[in-house]
C-alpha positions as CSV (number, residue, x, y, z in Angstrom):
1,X,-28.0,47.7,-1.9
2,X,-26.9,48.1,1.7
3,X,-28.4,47.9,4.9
4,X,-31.0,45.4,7.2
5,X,-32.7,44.6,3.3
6,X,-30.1,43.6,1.6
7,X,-29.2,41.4,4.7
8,X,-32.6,40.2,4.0
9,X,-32.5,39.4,0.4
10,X,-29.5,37.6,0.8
11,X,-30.7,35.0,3.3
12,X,-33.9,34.7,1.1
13,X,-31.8,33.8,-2.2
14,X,-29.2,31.3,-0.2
15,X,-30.1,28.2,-1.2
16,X,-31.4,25.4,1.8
17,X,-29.1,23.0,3.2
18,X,-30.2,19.5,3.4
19,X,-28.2,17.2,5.8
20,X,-28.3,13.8,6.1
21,X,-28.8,12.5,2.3
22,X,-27.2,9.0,1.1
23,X,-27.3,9.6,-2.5
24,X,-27.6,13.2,-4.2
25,X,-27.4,11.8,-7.5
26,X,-29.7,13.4,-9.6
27,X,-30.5,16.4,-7.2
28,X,-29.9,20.0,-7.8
29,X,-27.9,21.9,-5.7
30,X,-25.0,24.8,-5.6
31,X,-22.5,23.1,-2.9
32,X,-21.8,19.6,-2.1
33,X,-19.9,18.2,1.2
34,X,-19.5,15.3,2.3
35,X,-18.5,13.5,5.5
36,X,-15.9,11.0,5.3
37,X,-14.9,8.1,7.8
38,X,-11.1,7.4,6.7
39,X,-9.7,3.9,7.8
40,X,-5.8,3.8,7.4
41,X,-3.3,0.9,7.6
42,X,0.0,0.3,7.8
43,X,1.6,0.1,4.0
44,X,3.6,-2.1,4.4
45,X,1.8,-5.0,6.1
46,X,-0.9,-4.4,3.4
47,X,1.8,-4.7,0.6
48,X,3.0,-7.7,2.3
49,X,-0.7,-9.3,2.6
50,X,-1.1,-8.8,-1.2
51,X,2.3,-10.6,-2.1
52,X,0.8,-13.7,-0.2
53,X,-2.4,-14.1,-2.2
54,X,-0.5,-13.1,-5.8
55,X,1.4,-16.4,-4.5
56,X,-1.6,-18.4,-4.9
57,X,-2.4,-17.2,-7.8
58,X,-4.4,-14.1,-7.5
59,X,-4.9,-11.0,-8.5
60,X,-6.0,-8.2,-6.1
61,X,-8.3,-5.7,-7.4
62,X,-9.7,-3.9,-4.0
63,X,-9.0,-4.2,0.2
64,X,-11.2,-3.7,2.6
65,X,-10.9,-3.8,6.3
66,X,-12.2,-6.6,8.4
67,X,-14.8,-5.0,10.3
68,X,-16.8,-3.7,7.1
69,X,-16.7,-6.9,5.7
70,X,-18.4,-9.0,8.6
71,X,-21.1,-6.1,8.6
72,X,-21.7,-6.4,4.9
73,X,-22.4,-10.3,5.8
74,X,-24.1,-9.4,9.2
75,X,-26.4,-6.6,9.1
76,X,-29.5,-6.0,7.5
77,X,-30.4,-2.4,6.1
78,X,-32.6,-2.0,8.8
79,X,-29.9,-2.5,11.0
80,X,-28.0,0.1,9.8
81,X,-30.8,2.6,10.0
82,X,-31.5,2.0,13.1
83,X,-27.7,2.1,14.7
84,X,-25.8,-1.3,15.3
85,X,-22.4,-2.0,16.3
86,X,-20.8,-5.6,14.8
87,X,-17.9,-7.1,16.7
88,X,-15.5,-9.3,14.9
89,X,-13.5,-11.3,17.7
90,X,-10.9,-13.3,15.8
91,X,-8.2,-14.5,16.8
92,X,-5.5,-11.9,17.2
93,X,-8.0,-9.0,17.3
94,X,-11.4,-7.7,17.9
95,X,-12.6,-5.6,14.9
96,X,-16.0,-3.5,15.5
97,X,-17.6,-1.2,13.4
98,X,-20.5,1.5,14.3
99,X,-23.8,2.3,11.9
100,X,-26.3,4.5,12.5
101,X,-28.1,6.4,10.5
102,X,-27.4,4.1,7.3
103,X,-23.9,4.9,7.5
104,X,-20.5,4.6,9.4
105,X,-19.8,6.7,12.2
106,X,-16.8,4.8,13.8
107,X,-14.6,1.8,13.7
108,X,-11.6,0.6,15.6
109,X,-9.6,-2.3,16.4
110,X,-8.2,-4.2,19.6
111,X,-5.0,-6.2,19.3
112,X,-7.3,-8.8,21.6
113,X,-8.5,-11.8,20.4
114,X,-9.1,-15.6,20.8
115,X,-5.4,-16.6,21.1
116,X,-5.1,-14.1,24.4
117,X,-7.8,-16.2,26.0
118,X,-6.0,-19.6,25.1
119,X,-3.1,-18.0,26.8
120,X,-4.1,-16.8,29.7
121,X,-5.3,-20.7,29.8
122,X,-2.5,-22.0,29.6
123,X,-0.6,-19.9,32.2
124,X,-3.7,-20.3,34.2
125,X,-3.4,-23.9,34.5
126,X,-0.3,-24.6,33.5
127,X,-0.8,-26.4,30.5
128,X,0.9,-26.7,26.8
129,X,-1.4,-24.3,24.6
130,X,-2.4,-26.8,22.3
131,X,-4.1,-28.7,25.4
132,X,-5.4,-24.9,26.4
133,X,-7.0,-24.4,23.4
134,X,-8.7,-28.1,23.1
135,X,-9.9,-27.6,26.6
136,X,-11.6,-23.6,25.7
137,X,-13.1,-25.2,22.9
138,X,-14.9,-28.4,23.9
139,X,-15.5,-27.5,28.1
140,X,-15.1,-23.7,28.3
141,X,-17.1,-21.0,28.9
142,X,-17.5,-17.3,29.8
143,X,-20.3,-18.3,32.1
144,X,-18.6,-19.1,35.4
145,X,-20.6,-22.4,37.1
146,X,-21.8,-21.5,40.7
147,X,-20.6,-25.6,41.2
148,X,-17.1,-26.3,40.6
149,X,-16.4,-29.9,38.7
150,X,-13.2,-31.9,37.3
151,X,-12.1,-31.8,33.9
152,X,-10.0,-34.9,33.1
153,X,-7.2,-34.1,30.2
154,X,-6.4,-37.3,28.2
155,X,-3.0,-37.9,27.9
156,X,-0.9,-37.1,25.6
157,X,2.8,-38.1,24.2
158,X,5.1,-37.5,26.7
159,X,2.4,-36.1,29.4
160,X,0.1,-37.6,31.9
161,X,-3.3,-37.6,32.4
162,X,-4.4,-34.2,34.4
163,X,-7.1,-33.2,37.0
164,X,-8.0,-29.0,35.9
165,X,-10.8,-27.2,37.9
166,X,-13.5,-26.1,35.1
167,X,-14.3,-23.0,36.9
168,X,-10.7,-21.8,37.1
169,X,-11.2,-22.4,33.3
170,X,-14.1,-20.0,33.2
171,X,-12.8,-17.9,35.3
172,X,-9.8,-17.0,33.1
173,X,-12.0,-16.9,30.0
174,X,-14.5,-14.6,31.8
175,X,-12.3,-12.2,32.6
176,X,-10.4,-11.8,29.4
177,X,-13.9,-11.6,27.4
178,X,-14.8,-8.9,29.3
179,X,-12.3,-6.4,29.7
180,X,-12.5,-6.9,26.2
181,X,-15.9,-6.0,25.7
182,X,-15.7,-3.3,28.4
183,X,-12.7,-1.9,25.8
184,X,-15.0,-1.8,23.0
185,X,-17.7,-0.3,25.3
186,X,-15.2,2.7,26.6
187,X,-14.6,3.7,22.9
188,X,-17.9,3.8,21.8
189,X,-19.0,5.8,24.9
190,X,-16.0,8.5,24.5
191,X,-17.7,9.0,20.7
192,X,-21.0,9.4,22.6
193,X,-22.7,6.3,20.3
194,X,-24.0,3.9,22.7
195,X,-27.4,5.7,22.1
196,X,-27.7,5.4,19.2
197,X,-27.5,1.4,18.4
198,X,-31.2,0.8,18.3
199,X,-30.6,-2.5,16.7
200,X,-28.0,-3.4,19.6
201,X,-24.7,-4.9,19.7
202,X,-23.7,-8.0,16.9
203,X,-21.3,-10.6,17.8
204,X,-18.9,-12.4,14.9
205,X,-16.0,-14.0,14.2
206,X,-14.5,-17.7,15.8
207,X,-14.7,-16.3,19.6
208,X,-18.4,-15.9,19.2
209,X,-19.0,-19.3,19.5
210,X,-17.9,-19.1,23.2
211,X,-20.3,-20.2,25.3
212,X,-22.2,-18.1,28.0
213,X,-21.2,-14.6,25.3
214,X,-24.7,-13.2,24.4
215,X,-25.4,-12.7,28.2
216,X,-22.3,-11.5,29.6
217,X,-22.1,-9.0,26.3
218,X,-25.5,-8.0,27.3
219,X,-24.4,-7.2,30.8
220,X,-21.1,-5.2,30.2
221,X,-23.2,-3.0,27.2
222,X,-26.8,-3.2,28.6
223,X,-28.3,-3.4,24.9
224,X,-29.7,-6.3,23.1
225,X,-27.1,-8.4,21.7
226,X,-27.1,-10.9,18.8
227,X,-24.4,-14.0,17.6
228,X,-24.0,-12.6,13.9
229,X,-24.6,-15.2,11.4
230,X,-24.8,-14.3,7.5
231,X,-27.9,-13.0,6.4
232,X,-27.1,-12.8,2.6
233,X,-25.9,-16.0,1.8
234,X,-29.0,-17.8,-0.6
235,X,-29.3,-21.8,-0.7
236,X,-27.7,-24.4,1.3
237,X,-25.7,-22.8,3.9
238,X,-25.4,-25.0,6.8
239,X,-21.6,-25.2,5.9
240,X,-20.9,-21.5,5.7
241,X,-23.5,-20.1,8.5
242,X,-20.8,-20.4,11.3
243,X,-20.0,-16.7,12.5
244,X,-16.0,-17.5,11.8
245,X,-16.9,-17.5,8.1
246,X,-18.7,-13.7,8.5
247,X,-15.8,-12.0,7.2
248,X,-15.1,-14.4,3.9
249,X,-19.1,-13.8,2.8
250,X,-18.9,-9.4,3.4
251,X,-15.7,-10.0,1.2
252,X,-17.6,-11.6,-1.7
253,X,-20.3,-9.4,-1.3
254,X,-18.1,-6.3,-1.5
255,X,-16.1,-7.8,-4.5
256,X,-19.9,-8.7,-6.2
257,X,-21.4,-4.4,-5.1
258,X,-18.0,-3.1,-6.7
259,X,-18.1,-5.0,-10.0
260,X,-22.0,-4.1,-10.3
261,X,-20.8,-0.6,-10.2
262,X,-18.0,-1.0,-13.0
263,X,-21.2,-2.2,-15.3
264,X,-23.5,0.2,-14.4
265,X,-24.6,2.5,-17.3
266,X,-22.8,5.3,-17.8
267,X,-24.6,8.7,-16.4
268,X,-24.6,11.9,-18.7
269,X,-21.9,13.8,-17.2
270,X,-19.7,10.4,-18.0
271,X,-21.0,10.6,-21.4
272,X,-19.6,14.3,-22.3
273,X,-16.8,13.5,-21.0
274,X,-15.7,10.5,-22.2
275,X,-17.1,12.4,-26.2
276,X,-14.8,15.5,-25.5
277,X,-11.9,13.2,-24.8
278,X,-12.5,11.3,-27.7
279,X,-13.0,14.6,-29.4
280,X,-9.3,15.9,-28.0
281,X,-7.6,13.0,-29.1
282,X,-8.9,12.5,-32.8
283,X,-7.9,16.7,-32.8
284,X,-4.4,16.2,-31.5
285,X,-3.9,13.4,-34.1
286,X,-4.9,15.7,-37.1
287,X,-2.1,18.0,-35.8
């Protein structure tokens, strides 16, 4: 048949295409694609990371990159349907990782963390780092006071006691927390996602204990932002609830999804298979 009908007939028997489904297990259908978000690494740091923890002893039966794990720990379902983006400020990087829609749509990561802001500290004021990162810690923030006041630094073996301006201290740390932030920002706007985090931005990681970070992170993204603590952890947790720990809890609840999988029950299509290779081997040992 040729012609505008048989143009016609065609598009009538071409089956519907249905975007935007999780899980098509169980549904009928003549073509499946999928969308994949690939995160690489370099081999040979990986290889190197595993050697480490086979040290202790252990045994390494998956990886998984930072970013997914603090969101696993972080984020709610609901979170993820309605579009989040966690940041995980460590640190030697910032890890951050997009939802939306249920599922991943980007990731990246910064080689900026919680030690740059110790060292631009020290240089600011001239101090060891050690003393740099006692004095971020216990009298810094990203906030920078409108008054100025003195900070007196105990002294130490060797050194004497020393007079530091706390707003000079904010000052550094202010900066350096936000042109990080305004980094993460750039990259989510060149992948057009900023409108879609509904849920907002979520903070993790040791640097999000910083003082003065929700609102300046609210300011550089203009969404609502949260300090990510663990949502999945049951029990007593007031020793675990810290956003540093985010990352450890998403890796014990990844480890717990993937060994439900390896028990789950065996679908049909597993079961032929796994009877025809049974039946292939007991035929190749009657030969």
């Amino acid at each position: 048949m040729e012609g505008p009908i048989a143009a016609i007939e065609a598009e009538e028997l071409m089956p519907g295409v249905d975007d935007g489904i999780q899980n098509p297990v169980g549904m009928i259908g003549a073509k499946l694609e999928a969308d994949v978000h690939v995160i690489y690494g370099v081999r040979t740091r990986l290889q190197n990371t595993i050697k480490c923890i086979k040290h202790v002893p252990l045994d390494v039966a998956n990886i998984s990159v930072s970013g997914f794990a603090s969101a696993l720990a972080v984020l709610t379902s609901e979170h993820q349907q309605l579009g989040a983006v966690v940041i995980d400020m460590g640190g030697g990087t910032t890890d951050y990782i997009v939802y939306s829609e249920g599922t991943i749509q980007h990731s990246g990561v910064l080689a900026v963390g919680g030690d740059h802001i110790t060292n631009d500290v020290a240089i600011g004021l001239r101090i060891p780092m050690n003393r740099a990162e006692t004095l971020k810690v216990e009298h810094g923030s990203v906030e920078v006071p409108a008054e100025d006041e003195t900070i007196t630094l105990k002294r130490e073996v060797g050194l004497p006691d020393r007079q530091v301006s706390k707003q000079q201290l904010c000052r550094a740390m202010n900066l350096r927390v936000e042109e990080t932030l305004t980094l993460v920002k750039k990259e989510l706007e060149k992948q057009n996602l900023l409108d879609y985090l509904g849920a907002g931005v979520f903070i993790t990681g040791g640097c999000a204990r910083l003082r003065g970070l929700e609102p300046l992170a609210a300011q550089v993204f203009g969404l609502p932002v949260h300090i990510g603590h663990s949502l999945t952890v049951g029990g007593p947790t007031s020793a675990i609830e810290s956003p540093e720990y985010s990352t450890a809890i998403g890796l014990v609840r990844y480890a717990l999804g993937s060994q439900r999988d390896q028990h789950q029950a065996p679908s049909p299509l597993q079961k032929m298979g796994r009877s025809f290779q049974h039946l292939f081997q007991r035929v190749r040992g009657l030969m």
